[in-house]
C-alpha positions as CSV (number, residue, x, y, z in Angstrom):
1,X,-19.5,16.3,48.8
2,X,-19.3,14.6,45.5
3,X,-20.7,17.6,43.9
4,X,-18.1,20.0,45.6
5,X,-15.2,17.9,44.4
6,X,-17.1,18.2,40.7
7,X,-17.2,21.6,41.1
8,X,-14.0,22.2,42.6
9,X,-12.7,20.1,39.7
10,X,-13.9,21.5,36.2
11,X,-13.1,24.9,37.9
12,X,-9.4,23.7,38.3
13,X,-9.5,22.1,35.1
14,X,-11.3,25.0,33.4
15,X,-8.1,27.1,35.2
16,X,-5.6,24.8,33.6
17,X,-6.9,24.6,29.6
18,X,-6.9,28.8,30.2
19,X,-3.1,28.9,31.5
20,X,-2.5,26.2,28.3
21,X,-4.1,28.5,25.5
22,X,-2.1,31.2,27.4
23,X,0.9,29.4,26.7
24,X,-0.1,28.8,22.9
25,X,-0.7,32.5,22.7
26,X,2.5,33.5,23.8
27,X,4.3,31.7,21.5
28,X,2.7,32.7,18.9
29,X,2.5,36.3,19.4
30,X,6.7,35.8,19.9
31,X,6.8,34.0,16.8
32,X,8.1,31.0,17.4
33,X,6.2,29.0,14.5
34,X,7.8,26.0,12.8
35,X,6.5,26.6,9.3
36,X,7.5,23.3,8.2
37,X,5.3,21.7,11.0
38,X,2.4,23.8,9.9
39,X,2.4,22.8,6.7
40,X,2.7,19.0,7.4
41,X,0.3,19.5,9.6
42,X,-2.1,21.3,7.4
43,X,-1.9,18.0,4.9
44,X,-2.8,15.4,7.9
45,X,-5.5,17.5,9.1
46,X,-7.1,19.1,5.7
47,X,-5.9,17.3,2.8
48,X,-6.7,13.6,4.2
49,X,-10.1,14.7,5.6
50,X,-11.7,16.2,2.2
51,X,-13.1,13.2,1.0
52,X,-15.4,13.1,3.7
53,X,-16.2,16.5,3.9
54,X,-17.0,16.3,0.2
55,X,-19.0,13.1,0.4
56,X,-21.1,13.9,3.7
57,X,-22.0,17.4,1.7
58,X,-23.0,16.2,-1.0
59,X,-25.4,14.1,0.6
60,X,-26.8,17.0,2.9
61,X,-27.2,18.8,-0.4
62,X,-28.6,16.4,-2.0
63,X,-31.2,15.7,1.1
64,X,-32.1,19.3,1.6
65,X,-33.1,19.8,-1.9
66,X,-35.2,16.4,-2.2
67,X,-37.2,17.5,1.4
68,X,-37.4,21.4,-0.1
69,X,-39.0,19.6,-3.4
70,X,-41.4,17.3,-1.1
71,X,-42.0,20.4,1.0
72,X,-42.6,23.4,-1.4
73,X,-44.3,21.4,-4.1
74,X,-47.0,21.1,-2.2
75,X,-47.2,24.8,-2.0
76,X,-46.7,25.8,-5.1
77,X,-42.9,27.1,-4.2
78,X,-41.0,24.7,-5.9
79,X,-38.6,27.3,-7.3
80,X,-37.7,28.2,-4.2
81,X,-35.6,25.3,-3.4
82,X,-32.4,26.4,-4.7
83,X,-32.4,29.5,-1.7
84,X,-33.3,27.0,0.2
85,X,-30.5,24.8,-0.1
86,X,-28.3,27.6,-0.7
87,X,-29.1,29.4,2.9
88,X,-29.3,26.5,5.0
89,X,-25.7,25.2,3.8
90,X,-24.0,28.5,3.9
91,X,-25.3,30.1,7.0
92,X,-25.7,27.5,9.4
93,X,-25.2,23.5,8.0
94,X,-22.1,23.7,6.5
95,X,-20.2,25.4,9.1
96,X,-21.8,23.3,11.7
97,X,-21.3,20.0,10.1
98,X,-17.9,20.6,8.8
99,X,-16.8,21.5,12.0
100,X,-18.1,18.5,14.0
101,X,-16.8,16.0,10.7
102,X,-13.6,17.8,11.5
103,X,-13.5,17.2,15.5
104,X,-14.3,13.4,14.8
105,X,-11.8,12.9,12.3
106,X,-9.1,15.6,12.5
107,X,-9.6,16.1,16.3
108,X,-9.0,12.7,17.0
109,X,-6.2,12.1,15.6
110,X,-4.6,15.0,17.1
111,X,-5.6,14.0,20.8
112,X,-4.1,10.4,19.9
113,X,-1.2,11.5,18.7
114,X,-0.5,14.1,21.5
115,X,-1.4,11.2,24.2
116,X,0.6,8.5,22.7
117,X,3.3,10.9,22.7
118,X,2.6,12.3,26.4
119,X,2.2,8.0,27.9
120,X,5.3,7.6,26.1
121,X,7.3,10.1,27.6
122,X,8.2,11.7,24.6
123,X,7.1,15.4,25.3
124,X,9.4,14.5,28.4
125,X,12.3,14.0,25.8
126,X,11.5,17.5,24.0
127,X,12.0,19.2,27.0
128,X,14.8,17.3,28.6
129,X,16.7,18.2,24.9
130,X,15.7,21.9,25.4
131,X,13.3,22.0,23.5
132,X,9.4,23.3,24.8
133,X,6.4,20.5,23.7
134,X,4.1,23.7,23.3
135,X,6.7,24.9,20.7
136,X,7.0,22.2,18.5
137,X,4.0,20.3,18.9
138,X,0.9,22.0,19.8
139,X,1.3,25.4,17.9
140,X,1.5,24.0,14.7
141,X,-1.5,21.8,15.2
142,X,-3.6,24.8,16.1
143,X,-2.2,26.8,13.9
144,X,-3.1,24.2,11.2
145,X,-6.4,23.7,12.4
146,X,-7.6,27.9,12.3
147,X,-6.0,27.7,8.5
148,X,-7.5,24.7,7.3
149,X,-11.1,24.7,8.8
150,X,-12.6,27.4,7.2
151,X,-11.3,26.1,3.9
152,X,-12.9,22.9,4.2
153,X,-16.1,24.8,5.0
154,X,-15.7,27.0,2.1
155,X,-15.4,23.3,0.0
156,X,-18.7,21.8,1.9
157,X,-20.5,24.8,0.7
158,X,-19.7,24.3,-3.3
159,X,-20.4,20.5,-2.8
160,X,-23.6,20.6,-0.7
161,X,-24.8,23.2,-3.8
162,X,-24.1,21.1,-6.1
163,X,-26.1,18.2,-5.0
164,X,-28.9,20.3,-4.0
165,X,-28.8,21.2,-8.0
166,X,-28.6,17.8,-9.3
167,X,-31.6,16.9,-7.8
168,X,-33.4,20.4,-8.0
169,X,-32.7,20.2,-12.0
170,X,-32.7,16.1,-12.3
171,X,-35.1,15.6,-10.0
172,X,-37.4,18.4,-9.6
173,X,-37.0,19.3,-13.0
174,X,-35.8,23.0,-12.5
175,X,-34.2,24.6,-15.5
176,X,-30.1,24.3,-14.7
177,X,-29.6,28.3,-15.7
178,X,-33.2,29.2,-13.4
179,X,-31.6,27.5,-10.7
180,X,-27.8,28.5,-10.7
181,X,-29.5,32.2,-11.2
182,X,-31.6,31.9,-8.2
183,X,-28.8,30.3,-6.0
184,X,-26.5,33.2,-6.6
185,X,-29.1,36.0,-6.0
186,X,-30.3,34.1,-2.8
187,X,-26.3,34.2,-1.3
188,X,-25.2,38.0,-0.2
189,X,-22.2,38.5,1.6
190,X,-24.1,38.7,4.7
191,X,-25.2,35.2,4.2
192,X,-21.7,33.9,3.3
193,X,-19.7,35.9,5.9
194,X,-22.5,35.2,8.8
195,X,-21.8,31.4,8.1
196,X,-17.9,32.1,7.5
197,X,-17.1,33.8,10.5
198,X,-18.2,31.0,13.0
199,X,-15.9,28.9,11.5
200,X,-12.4,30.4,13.3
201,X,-14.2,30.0,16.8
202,X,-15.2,26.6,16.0
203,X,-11.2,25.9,14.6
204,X,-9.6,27.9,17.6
205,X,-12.6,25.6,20.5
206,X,-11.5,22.5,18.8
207,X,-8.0,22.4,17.9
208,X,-7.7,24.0,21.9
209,X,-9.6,21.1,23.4
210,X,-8.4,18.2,21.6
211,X,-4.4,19.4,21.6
212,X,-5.1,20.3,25.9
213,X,-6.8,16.8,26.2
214,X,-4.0,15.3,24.8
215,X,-1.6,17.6,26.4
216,X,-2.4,15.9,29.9
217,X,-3.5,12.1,28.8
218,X,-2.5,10.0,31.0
219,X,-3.1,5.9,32.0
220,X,-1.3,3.8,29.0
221,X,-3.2,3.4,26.1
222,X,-6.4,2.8,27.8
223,X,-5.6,6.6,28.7
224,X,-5.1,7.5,25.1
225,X,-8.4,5.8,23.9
226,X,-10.6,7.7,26.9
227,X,-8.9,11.4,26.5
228,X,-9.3,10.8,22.6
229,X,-13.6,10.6,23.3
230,X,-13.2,12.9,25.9
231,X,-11.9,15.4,23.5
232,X,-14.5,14.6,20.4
233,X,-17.3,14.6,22.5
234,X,-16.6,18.2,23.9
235,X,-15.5,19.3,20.7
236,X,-18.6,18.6,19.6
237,X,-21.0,19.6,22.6
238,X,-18.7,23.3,22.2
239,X,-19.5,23.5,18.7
240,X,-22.9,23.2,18.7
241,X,-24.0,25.1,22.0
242,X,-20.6,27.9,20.5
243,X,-23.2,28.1,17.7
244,X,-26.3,29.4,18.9
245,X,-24.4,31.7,21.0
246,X,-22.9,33.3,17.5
247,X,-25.9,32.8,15.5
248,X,-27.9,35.0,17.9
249,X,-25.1,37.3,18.0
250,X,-25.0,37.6,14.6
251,X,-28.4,38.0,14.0
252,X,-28.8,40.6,16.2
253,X,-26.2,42.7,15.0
254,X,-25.8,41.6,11.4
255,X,-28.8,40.9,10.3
């Protein structure tokens, strides 16, 4: 019986985050869009979580090229590590990793929000001054979040470069022109765009889960604080299992 009601329940849960998105389309496809919302919320979401992105890709450059120079060294490949570097980050790491930095930072903040708005009764006051919650506080978010997204990815890919050449050139003593030559023969546009155009699914699976999950908080703050993990840890369980759904996708039909 427990697992009926389980069932029964992520089916009617699953049936309500559908009708919410439905909503979200709607009123976007009629244009109702508060500009000035998007933009703000474009600052909160991408501006204020750069420095992380920049310093958690650095690192993962940095670490990619120091294991490729352990690695390859040993086969006599060591000028190979800067296509190394440069594939993993821009087909697969970056877009990944920015992504599930974003749900953890950006994603929870905009379940908490939401929730604290939603225990507070204040998406109750929008609508009782005419005005519809969906409208004026969860389009912009996701609106902000498909925009922003696949910049910051765009920005973990530069960074996570550049550390993988510091330590390719400082380290591993590659010539600096060898290796910014090799790292811009290894990228094509299949490379870049197969990596690039995961990132709007990831934006649109995030920004949908964290806004509904915050959309129907509900118990006080304890409520706030358990719909806010809810949310990340989804975010990030889509993301990753999204990702090898696309990457197979891709590879089959892209190459």
């Amino acid at each position: 019986m427990a697992l009926i009601r389980l069932i029964a329940y992520s089916i009617a849960e699953l049936g309500n985050a559908l009708c919410f998105l439905g909503d979200i389309v709607r009123n976007v496809l009629r244009g109702r869009i508060r500009k000035g919302e998007v933009l703000r919320q474009m600052y909160e979401q991408g501006v204020q979580s750069v420095t992380i992105i920049v310093l958690t890709s650095f690192a993962t450059g940095a670490v990619l090229a120091i294991q490729g120079a352990v690695t390859l060294t040993r086969f006599g490949a060591k000028e190979y590590i800067a296509q190394l570097v440069a594939w993993s980050l821009v087909r697969e790491m970056s877009p990944v990793f920015t992504a599930i930095i974003f749900s953890a930072k950006a994603g929870a903040r905009i379940t908490a929000e939401l929730g604290t708005m939603n225990v507070n009764d204040q998406m109750l006051a929008t609508r009782s001054l005419g005005v519809d919650p969906i409208e004026y506080l969860i389009v912009p978010r996701m609106i902000a979040c498909f925009l922003v997204l696949p910049i910051l990815t765009v920005i973990s890919e530069v960074v996570g470069i550049a550390g993988g050449y510091l330590v390719g050139v400082f380290e591993a003593h590659i010539p600096s022109a060898f290796y910014i030559n090799q790292t811009l023969r290894a990228i094509r546009y299949v490379d870049f765009f197969s990596g690039f155009s995961k990132v709007f699914f990831f934006a649109v699976l995030i920004s949908w889960i964290c806004c509904y999950q915050g959309f129907v908080t509900r118990g006080g703050s304890l409520g706030v604080g358990k719909f806010t993990t809810k949310a990340v840890a989804y975010s990030i369980i889509i993301v990753i299992l999204s990702n090898t759904i696309l990457t197979k996708i891709i590879i089959t039909f892209w190459g």
